[in-house]
C-alpha positions as CSV (number, residue, x, y, z in Angstrom):
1,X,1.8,-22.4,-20.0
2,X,4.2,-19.5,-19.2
3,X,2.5,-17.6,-16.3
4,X,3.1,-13.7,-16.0
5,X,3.1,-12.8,-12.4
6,X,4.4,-9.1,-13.0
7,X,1.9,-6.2,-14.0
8,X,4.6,-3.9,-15.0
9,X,8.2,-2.6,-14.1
10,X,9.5,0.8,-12.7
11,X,13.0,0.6,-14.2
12,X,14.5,3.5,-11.9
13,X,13.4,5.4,-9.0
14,X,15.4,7.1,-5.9
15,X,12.5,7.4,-3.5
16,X,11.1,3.8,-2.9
17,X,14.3,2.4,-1.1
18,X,15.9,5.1,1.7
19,X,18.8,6.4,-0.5
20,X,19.6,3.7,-2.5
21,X,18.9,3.8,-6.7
22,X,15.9,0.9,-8.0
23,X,13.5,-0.4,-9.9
24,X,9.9,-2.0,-8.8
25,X,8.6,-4.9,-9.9
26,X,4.9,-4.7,-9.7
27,X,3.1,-8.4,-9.2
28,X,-0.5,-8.5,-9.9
29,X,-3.3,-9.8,-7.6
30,X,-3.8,-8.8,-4.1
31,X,-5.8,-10.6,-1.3
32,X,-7.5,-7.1,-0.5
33,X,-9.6,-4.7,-1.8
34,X,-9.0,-1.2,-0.5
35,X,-10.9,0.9,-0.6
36,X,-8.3,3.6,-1.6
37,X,-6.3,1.2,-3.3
38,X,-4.7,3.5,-6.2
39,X,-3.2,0.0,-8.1
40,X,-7.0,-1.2,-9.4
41,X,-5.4,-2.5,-12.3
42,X,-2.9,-4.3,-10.7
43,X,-4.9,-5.7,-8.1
44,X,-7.8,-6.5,-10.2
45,X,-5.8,-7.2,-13.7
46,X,-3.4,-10.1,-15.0
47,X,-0.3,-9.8,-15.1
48,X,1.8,-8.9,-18.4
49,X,5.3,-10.0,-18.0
50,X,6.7,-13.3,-16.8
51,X,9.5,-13.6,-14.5
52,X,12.0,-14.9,-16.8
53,X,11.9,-11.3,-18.9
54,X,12.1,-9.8,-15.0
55,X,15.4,-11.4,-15.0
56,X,16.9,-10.8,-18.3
57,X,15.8,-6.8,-17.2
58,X,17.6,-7.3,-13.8
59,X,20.5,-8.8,-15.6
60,X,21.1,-5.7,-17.7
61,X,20.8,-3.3,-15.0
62,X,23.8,-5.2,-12.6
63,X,26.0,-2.3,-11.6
64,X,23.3,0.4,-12.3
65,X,20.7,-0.1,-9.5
66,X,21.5,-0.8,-5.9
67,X,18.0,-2.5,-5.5
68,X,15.0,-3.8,-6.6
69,X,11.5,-3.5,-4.7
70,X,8.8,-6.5,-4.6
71,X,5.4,-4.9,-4.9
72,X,2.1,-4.7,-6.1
73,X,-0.6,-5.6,-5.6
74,X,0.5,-8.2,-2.8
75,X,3.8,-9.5,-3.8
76,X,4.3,-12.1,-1.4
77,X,0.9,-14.1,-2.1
78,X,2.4,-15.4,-5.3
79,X,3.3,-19.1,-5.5
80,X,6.8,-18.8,-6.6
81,X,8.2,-15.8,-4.9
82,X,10.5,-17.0,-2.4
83,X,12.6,-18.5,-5.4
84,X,12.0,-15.9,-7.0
85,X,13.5,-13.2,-5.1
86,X,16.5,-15.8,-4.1
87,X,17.0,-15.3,-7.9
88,X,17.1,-12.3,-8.1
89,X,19.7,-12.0,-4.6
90,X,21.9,-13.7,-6.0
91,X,22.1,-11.2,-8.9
92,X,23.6,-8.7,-5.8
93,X,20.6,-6.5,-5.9
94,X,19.4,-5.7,-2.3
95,X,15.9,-6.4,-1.6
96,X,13.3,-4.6,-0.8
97,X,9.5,-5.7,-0.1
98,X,6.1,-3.5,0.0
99,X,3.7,-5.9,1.5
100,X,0.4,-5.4,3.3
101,X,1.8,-8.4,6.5
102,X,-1.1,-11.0,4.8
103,X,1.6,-13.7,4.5
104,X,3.6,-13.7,7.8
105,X,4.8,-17.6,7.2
106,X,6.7,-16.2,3.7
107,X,7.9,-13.5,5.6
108,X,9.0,-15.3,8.0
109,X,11.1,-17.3,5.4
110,X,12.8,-14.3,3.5
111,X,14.3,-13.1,6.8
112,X,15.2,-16.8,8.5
113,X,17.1,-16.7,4.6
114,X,18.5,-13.1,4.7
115,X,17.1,-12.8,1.6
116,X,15.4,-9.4,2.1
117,X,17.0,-5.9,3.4
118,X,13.9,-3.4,3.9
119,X,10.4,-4.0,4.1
120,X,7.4,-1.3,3.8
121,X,4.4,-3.0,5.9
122,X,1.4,-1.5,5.6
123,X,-0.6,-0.8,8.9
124,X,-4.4,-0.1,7.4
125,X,-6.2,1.0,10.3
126,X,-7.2,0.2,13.9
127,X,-9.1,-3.3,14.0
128,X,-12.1,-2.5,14.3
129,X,-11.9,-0.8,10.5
130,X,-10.0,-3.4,9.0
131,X,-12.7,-5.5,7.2
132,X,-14.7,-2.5,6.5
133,X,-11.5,-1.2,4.7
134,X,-9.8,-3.7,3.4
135,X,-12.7,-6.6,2.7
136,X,-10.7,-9.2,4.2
137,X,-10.0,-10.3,7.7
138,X,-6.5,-10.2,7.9
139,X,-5.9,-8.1,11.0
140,X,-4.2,-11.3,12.7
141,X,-1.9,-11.8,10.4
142,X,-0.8,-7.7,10.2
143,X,-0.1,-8.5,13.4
144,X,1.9,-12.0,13.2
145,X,4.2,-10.3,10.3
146,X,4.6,-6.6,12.2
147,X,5.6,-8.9,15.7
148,X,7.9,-10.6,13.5
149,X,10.3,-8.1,12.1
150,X,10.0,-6.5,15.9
151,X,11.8,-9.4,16.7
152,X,14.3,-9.8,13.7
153,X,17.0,-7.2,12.4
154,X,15.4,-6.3,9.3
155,X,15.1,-3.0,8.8
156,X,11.7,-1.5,8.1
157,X,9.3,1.2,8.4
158,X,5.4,1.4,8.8
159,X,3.1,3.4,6.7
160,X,-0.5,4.1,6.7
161,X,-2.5,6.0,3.9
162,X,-5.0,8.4,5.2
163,X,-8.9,9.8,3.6
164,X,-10.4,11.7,6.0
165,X,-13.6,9.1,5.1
166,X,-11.9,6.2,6.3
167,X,-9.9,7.0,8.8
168,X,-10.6,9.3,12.0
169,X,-8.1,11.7,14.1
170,X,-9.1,9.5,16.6
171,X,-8.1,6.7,14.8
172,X,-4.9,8.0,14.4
173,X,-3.9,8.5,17.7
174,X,-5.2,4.8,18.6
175,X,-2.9,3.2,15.6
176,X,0.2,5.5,17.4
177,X,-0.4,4.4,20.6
178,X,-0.7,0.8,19.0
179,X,2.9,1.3,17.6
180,X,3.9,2.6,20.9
181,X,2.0,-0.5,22.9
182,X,4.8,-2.6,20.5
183,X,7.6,-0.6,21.3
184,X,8.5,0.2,17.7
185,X,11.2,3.2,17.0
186,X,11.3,3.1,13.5
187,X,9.5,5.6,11.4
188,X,6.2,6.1,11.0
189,X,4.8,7.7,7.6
190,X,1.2,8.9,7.2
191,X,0.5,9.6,3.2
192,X,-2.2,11.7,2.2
193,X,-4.6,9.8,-0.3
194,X,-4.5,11.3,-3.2
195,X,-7.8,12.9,-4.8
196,X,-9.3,12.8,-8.2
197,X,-7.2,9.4,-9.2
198,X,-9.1,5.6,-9.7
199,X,-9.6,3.3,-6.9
200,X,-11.5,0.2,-5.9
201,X,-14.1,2.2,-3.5
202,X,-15.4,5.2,-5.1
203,X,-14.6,7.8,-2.7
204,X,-15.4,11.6,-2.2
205,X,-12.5,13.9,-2.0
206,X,-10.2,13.5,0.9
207,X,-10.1,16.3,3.3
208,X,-5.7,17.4,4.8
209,X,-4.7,15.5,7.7
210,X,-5.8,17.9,10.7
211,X,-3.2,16.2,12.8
212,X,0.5,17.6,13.5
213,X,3.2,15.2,14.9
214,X,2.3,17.0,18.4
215,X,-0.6,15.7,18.6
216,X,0.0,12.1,18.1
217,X,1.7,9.8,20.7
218,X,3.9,8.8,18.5
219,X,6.7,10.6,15.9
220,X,5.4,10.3,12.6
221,X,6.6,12.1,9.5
222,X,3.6,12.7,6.9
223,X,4.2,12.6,2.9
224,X,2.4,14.5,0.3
């Protein structure tokens, strides 16, 4: 049986890899639940498209997009996807991955194959919050993958969404002085939650982020 790892596809966007023109492809699944997760039907639902049409998409688009960004869901938890995204490398694409760190050993991988060029990791909260807010216990790992592309060239950035419900200004300050603890200089983006959309915790209203970038330990740029 044909399986259909992809949820959907975001045939062209200029603001999910820095300056560059791509597409998405959104894999289904995820092994969290968060509670502002705005992708509910990705994480929860099957997927709809099987890698093969992926490809005959990507094939079209040669010469049109510079790259093409692995995301969901949680991309990398998928059986195939190391040969997958090989596949699609060797198309010239360059490669981009939204991941949440859960799969450090595949990570691990991509880079050791220079197969990926950017990576978004998600840094959820401080760990003491992370079960609460994720339902999983996968803090460790965050950790394993964010130590590894400290210590590789990969370029990357961290990002962190923020409801006021969830996630404290004191919270925020410990997760900058966390970055900081690691020595990371890359950039830092905070993004507002969004309000009135679905998610797998039914949450109130989120309340603006109080903080400024003074009053952080650490530079952070926040997005709407």
């Amino acid at each position: 049986m044909l399986t259909k790892p992809i949820y959907n596809i975001t045939p062209f966007t200029l603001l999910d890899y820095p300056n560059k023109s791509a597409c998405i492809l959104w894999y289904s699944g995820c092994n969290m639940r968060c509670l502002y997760c705005y992708n509910p039907e990705i994480v929860l639902g099957k997927g709809t498209l099987s890698f093969s049409e992926a490809i005959s998409f990507l094939k079209k688009r040669k010469g049109l997009l510079d790259a093409v960004v692995f995301s969901g869901g949680e991309c990398l938890i998928h059986k195939n996807i190391i040969e997958q995204i090989r596949e699609v490398k060797a198309l010239g694409f360059l490669i981009k991955i939204d991941t949440n760190g859960s799969n450090s050993l595949v990570l691990q991988q991509l880079i050791a194959e220079n197969l990926i060029d950017y990576v978004a990791l998600d840094f959820k909260t401080v760990r003491s919050k992370f079960q609460e807010i994720t339902n999983s216990n996968l803090f460790i790992e965050f950790e394993k993958s964010f130590e590894t592309l400290l210590n590789n060239n990969v370029k990357f950035e961290i990002r962190t969404t923020y409801h006021s419900n969830l996630i404290s200004n004191d919270d925020l300050k410990e997760m900058s002085n966390y970055l900081e603890s690691k020595k990371y200089l890359g950039n830092y983006y905070i993004q507002s939650f969004k309000n009135n959309v679905e998610t797998i915790g039914k949450l109130p209203a989120s309340l603006r982020i109080k903080e400024t970038r003074n009053a952080l330990n650490y530079s952070v740029f926040f997005r709407n």
